[in-house]
C-alpha positions, -999 to +999 in steps of 0.1 A: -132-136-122-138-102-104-158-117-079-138-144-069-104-124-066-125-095-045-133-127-025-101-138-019-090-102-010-113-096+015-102-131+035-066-107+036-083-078+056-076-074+090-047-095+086-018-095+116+016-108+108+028-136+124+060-114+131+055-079+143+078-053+130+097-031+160+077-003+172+046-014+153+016-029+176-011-044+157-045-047+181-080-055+174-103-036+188-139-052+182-141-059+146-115-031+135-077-037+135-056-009+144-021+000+137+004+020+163+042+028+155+037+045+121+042+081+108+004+079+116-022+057+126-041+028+107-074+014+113-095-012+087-122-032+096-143-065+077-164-057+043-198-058+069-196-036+101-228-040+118-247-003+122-259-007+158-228+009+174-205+021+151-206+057+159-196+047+194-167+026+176-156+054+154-160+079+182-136+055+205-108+053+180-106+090+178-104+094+212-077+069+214-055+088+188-067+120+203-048+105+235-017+096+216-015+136+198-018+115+168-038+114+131-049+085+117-063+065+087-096+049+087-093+025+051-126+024+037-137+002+006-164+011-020-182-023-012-180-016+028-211-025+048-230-004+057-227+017+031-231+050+047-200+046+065-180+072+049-208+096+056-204+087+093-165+091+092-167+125+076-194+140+108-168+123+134-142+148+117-128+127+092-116+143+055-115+119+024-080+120+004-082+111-034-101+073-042-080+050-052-086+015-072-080-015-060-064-042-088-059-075-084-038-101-113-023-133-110+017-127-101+025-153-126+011-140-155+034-103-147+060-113-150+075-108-186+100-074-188+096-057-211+132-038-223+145-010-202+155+026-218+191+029-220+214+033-193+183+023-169+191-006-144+169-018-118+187-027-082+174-044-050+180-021-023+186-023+018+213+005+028+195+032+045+212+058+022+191+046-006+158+043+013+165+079+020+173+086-016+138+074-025+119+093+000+137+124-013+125+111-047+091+105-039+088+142-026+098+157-056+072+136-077+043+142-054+051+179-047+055+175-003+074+162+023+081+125+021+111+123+041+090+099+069+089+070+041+127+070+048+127+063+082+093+035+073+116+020+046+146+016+069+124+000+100+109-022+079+139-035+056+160-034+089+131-058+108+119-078+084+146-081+053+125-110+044+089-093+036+101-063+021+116-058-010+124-023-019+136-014-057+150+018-074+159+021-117+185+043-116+199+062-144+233+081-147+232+077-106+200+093-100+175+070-088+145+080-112+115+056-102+111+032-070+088+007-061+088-022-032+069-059-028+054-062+004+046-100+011+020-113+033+022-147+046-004-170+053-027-152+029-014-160-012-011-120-019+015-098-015+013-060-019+028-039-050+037-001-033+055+030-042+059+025-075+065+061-086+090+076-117+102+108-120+076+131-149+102+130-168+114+094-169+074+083-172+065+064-204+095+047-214+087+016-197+101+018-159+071+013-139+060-021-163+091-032-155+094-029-120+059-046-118+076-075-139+104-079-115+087-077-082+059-104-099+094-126-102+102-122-065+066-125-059+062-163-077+092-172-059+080-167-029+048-188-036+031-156-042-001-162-061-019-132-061-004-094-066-027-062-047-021-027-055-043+004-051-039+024-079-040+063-087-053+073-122-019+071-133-012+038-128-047+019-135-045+017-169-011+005-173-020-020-149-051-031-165-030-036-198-009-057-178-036-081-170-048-067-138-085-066-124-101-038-108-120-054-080-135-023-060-122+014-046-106+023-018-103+054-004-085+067+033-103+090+055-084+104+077-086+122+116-065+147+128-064+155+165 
């Protein structure tokens, strides 16, 4: 089962929507893709990079951010070819941020709800207030300055309603956890993000059933697959839920 589903996610790597959100430009350059237009940049590349060459490939995307006054992301994976990649990132400059674990389920088996605390309801949202109400949220639960997932949310809701779907459980007015489905066309997954609750709203059930609702929308859509990266946090709820952990992934990323 692991090896088939860490098949199918690799076929999604790389991928370029057949629509191109404003202010984004997606480019390949050789076998990396690399993304402009965000708070910073993004570059991934195929599960085998062939050795001969790649410093010179690493060195010419940092010069190309270095151009743009710009930091960037380089998305590794723990199965990446070759494996010494990371080692080569971090002498070009690059500094790891925390691993993260890649999980993979079927959408259609998340989808039961489990019941919601009291006085918690669960909303689909597009006004840019409420994108902004999230980002505010998300900087109190990870302790820094979020506010640019505000201005992300609204670009992306605004350009591509259909692709996005961004949800907060609110309670007593307060948005208190937030989460968002992130389809991708053409490829059977779609991406579970955010999903972040307040410390003291955690346990009770919010973040299973924001899973359980985006995996609705998700079917829906034709969805088969659901793809989230998980922090220690989240894994083992997930992995209750009936997701697979298919590999690591962790971002290195180069400041100019």
């Amino acid at each position: 089962m692991t090896e088939s589903l860490l098949e199918a996610y690799d076929r999604t790597r790389r991928w370029i929507p057949e629509w191109i959100p404003g202010g984004l430009v997606y480019e390949l350059d050789g076998p990396l893709l690399r993304i402009t237009g965000m708070f910073r940049g993004f570059v991934e590349g195929p599960p085998v990079i062939e050795s001969a060459g790649l410093d010179d490939l690493i060195a010419r995307q940092c010069a190309f951010f270095a151009a743009r006054g710009e930091g960037f992301e380089w998305k590794t994976r723990s199965h990446d070819l070759p494996a010494d990649l990371p080692e080569r990132l971090v002498r070009h400059g690059f500094v790891a941020e925390e691993p993260e674990t890649v999980l993979v389920g079927l959408a259609a088996k998340l989808q039961d709800e489990p019941p919601l605390p009291a006085g918690v309801t669960i909303r689909r949202v597009t006004a840019p207030e409420d994108l902004r109400a999230i980002a505010a949220m998300e900087s109190v639960v990870w302790g820094e300055d979020w506010s640019w997932l505000g201005d992300d949310l609204i670009r992306r809701v605004s350009d591509g309603p259909d692709a996005i779907a961004v949800l907060v459980a609110e309670a007593e007015g307060q948005i208190v956890s937030a989460a968002w489905l992130v389809l991708k066309p053409g490829t059977a997954f779609a991406g579970l993000w955010g999903g972040s609750t307040l410390r003291e709203w955690r346990g009770r059930g919010i973040y299973r059933a924001l899973v359980a609702y985006r995996a609705r929308l998700a079917v829906a859509a034709g969805v088969e697959y659901l793809q989230v990266d998980a922090s220690e946090d989240s894994r083992p709820i997930l992995q209750r839920l009936g997701l697979h952990a298919i590999t690591t992934t962790t971002p290195y990323i180069w400041t100019p």
